[in-house]
N, C-alpha and C positions, 0 to 999 in steps of 0.2 A: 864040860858044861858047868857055868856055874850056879850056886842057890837061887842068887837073887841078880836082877839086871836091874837097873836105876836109868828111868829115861828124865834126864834134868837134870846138871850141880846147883840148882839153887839151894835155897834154905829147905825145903821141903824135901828134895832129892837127899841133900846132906846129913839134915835128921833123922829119914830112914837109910841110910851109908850107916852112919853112926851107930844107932839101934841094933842095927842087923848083925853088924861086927861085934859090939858090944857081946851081942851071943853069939859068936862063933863062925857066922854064917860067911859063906864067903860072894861077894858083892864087884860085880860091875857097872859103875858109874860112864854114862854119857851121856855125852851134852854138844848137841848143836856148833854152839859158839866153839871158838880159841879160846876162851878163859874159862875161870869156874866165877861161881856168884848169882848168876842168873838175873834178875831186876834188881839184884843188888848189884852196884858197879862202883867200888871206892877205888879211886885215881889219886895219886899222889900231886901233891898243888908245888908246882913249880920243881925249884929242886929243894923243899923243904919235906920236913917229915908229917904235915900235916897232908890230912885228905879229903877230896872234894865227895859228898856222898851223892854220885849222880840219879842215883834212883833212889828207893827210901831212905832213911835214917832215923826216924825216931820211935822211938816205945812207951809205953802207957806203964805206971808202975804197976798196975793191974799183970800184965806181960813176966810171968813169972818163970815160963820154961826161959825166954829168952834171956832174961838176967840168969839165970843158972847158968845155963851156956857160955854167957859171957865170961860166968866166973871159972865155970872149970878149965876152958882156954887162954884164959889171962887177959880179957879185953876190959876195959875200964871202961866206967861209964859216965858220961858226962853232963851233970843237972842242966835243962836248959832255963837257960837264963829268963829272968822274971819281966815283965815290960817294963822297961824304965820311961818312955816315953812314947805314947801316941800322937797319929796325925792321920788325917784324913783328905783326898782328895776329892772335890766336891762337884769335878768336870771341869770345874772353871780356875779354881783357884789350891792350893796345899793350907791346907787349914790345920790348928795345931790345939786349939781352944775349944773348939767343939765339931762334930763332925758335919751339923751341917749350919746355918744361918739362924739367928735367934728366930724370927719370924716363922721357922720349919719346924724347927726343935722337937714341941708339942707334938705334931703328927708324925716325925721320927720315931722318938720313944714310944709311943702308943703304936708304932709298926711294928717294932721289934719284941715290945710286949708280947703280942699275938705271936708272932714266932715263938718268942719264949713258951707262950702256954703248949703250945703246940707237941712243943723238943719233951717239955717233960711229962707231958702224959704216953710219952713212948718207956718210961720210966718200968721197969717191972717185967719188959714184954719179952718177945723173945731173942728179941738182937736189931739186927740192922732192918732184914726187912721183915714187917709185922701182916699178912694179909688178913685179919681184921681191922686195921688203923681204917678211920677214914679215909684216908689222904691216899690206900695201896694203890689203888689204879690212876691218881693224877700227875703230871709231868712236875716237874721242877717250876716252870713256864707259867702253867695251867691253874698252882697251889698260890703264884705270888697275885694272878690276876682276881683268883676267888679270893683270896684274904683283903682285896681292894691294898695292896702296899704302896708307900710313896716311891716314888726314884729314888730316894736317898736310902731306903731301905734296900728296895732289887739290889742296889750295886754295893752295896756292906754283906747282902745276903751270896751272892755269885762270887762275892771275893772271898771270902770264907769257903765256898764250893770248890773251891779250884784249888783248897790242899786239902779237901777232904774227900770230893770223889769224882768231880772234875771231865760230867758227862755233857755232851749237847744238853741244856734246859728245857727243848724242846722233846727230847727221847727219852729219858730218864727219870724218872720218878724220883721222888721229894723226899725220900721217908731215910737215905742215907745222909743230907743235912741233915735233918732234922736229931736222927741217933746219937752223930758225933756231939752235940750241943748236951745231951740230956744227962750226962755224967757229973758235969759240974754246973750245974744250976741252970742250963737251958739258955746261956747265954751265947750267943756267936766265940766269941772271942776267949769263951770259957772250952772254944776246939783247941788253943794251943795251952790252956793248962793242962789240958788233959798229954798233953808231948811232954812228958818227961825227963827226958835222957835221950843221946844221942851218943855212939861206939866212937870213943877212942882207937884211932886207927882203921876206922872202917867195917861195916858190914861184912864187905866184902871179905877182908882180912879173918873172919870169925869164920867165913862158909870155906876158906879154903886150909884154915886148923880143924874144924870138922871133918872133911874130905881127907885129910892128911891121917889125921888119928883113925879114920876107920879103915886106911890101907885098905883102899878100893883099888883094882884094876880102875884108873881112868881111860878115857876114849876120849878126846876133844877133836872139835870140828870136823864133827864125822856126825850127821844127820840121820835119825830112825825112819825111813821111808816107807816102810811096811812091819806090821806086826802081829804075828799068827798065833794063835791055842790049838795046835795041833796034834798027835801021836804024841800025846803022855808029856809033853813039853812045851815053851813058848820059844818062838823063832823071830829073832830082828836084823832085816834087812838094811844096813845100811848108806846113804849116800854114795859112799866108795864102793861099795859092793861086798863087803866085807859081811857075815854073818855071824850075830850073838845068841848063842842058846843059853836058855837058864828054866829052871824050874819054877819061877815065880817072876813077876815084873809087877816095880813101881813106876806108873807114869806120873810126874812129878814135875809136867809143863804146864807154862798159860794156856787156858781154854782156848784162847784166841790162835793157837796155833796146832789144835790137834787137827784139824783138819789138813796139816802137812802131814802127815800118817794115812796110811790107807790099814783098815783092821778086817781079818778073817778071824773068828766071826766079825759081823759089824758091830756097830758101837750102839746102844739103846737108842729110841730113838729120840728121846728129850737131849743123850747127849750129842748125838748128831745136829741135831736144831740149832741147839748152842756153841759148837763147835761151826756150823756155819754164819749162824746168826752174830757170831761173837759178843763179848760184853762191850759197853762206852764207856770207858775207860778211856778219855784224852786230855791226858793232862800237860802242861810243857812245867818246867822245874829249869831255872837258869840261875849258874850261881855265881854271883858276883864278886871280885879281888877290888875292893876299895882303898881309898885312904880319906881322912878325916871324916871319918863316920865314928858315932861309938855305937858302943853294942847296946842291943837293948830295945832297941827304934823298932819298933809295927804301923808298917803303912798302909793302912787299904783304899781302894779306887780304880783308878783306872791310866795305864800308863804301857801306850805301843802294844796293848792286847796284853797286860801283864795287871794282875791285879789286886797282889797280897805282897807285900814283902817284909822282911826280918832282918835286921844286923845282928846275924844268930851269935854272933864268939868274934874277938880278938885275937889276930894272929901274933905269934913269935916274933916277928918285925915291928906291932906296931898296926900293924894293917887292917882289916877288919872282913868279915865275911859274911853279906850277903845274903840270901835265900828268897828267890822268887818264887811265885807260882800264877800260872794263866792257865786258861783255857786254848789248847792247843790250833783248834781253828782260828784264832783271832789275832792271834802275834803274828806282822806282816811278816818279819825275818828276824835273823838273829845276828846281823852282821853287828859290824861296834860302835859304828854310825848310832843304829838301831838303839840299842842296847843303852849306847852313852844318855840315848833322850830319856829312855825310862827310868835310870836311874836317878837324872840330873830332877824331874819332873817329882819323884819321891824321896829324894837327897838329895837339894839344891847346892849342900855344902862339899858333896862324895867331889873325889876323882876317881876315874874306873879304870883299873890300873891293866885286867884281866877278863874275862868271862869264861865258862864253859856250861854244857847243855848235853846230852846222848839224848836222839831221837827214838824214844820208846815206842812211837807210831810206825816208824818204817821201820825199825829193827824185825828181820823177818823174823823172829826167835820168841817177839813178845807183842807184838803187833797189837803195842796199848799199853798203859800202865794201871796201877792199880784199877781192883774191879770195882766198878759199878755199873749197875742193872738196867737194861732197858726198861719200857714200859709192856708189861706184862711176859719180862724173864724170869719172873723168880723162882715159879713152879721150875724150871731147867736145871736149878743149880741145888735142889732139893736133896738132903743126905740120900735117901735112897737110891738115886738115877744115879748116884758117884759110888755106890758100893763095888765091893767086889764082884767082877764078870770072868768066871774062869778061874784063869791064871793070872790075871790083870787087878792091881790094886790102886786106885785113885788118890791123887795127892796133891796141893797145891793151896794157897792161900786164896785164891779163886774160889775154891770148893768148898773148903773148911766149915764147917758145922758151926766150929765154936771161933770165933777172933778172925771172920772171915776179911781178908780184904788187908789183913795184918804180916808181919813178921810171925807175928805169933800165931797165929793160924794157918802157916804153912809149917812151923813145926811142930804142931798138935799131930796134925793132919798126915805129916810125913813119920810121924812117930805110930799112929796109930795103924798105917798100911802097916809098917814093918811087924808091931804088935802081931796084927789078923796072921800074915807069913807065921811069925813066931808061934803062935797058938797050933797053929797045922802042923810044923813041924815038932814041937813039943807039947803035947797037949794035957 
């Protein structure tokens, strides 16, 4: 039997791997998937040394455990690059001079005003979602219609949405744009000041020097299908049929897929809700291998259901790389037909040499990417409803108290179960 069972290699699972080793304890990590990383997935670009970050990649210099991390396992970290040029698409036409027609202008700016006041009176509060804010109970949808917004604002404001939480605007509530803006002056576009840095060699590459240093028992692709508090012990059934005992367990998955677990005891019942309710979280993320692009370019509009993009960096050849983000129900496909028109549409001058994308929607493992809240889940994802039950400790940037929705709030979050273990055991 071991200490501790680890259900998840992401960042959250790895952090408490990490922790738990660090004192002694001895640790079995599993995880659904064939790989380690979890919504972190860095793939290696062609046969070069560079890598595609297909699910997150960036951190806030705010993001202090994670730059630690980076430093103690050798990951280097890379400033992202400043806007050297903006451009705007206007429906009709790639505008480079102003985002929309002189005749609009005026009621542009006095749209995004209003926004702005909005973002920074979220200023002080308690994080992403505030349920005294006005705005707690209205949709994303519901917030642009009461604000009276022009069109040229919704589609500046929805493009912005789609790398910061990237829910139907119908289900979702407003008050996660709104947060991302309120860091650095409340401005849309003051979301990607706030992206500081981007891993050298990969996210992913950090969760599996994590995982290596804490000399876990691993288990890969082998699925926890049932999990008990029973007789002085916790028991996990897995997939294969295979069974793990251990004295302690970090569950250290997306919410969206604890509902593939069946629990004896059951699970409370806010977490059952959300567990079935899951979060909206649907983002698509496509990253594009160009040439004659330079770095630097932020496009927003709208282009084949894609509606943010970046010439994040300069590769080794010459070449340049991309960063899209859409709203996942709206991209018709992703073939390269497809693909060629969005980019040609937001870089008339690119050739599209490459593309790649992991479907975080049907991936059964994550069934969604980053969290964001329906309208009236927030009470669900409440620290208490995620405490300790038993022998069961709760983890995940999903859940996270503090830098929810982050890298870094899944290893707060995974550090802290292991903590709660650690206390029990040494107290």
């Amino acid at each position: 039997m071991r200490d501790v069972a680890v259900i998840g290699a992401g960042l959250a699972g790895a952090a408490a791997a990490l922790r738990l080793r660090d004192a002694g304890l001895s640790v079995t990590v599993i995880e659904a998937r064939g790989r380690l990383g979890g919504r972190t997935y860095s793939r290696s670009l062609g046969a070069t040394d560079d890598y595609w970050e297909l699910g997150g990649g960036w951190i806030c210099e705010r993001h202090a455990r994670m730059k630690t991390l980076a430093a103690r396992f050798g990951i280097g970290l890379r400033p992202t690059l400043p806007i050297a040029e903006r451009r705007w698409h206007d429906g009709q036409a790639l505008r480079t001079d102003a985002p929309v027609a002189a005749d609009k202008l005026a009621a542009h700016l006095q749209g995004l005003q209003a926004v702005r006041a909005d973002s920074l009176a979220m200023q002080g509060g308690s994080g992403r979602w505030q349920g005294d804010n006005p705005w707690a109970t209205v949709s994303f949808a519901d917030y642009m219609d009461a604000k009276g917004l022009p069109e040229t604002v919704r589609r500046e404001f929805i493009a912005w949405w789609t790398l910061s939480g990237s829910g139907d605007i119908t289900r979702v509530n407003v008050l996660d744009a709104l947060h991302c803006a309120s860091y650095y002056g409340g401005t849309m576009e003051a979301t990607l000041e706030e992206l500081t840095h981007t891993f050298e060699g990969g996210v992913g590459t950090l969760v599996e020097r994590m995982i290596a240093e804490s000399r876990a028992e691993v288990i890969l692709g082998d699925a926890v299908v049932e999990a008990s508090d029973r007789d002085g012990h916790a028991s996990l059934r897995l997939s294969s049929g295979r069974e793990v005992t251990a004295q302690q367990v970090v569950l250290a998955v997306p919410v969206n897929v604890i509902d593939t677990m069946r629990f004896d005891p059951a699970l409370r019942p806010a977490q059952a809700q959300l567990a079935a309710e899951k979060h909206q979280g649907r983002a698509i993320k496509i990253l594009f291998h160009v040439r004659g692009v330079k770095p630097g370019i932020l496009v927003t509009g709208e282009a084949e259901g894609l509606r943010w993009m970046f010439s994040e960096r300069s590769l080794p050849d010459g070449s340049t790389l991309i960063i899209a983000f859409g709203l996942y129900d709206e991209v018709p496909d992703t073939c390269q037909a497809t693909m060629e028109r969005a980019v040609q549409r937001f870089f008339p001058e690119a050739t599209l040499l490459s593309h790649d994308w992991h479907d975080w929607i049907r991936d059964p493992w994550s069934s969604g990417t980053w969290v964001s809240h329906g309208l009236g889940q927030s009470p669900l994802f409440a620290g208490p409803e995620w405490a300790q039950k038993g022998r069961f400790h709760f983890a995940g940037s999903d859940i996270a108290t503090n830098a929810s929705g982050w890298f870094e709030g899944a290893v707060l979050s995974g550090e802290a179960a292991a903590d709660a273990i650690l206390a029990a055991h040494h107290p």
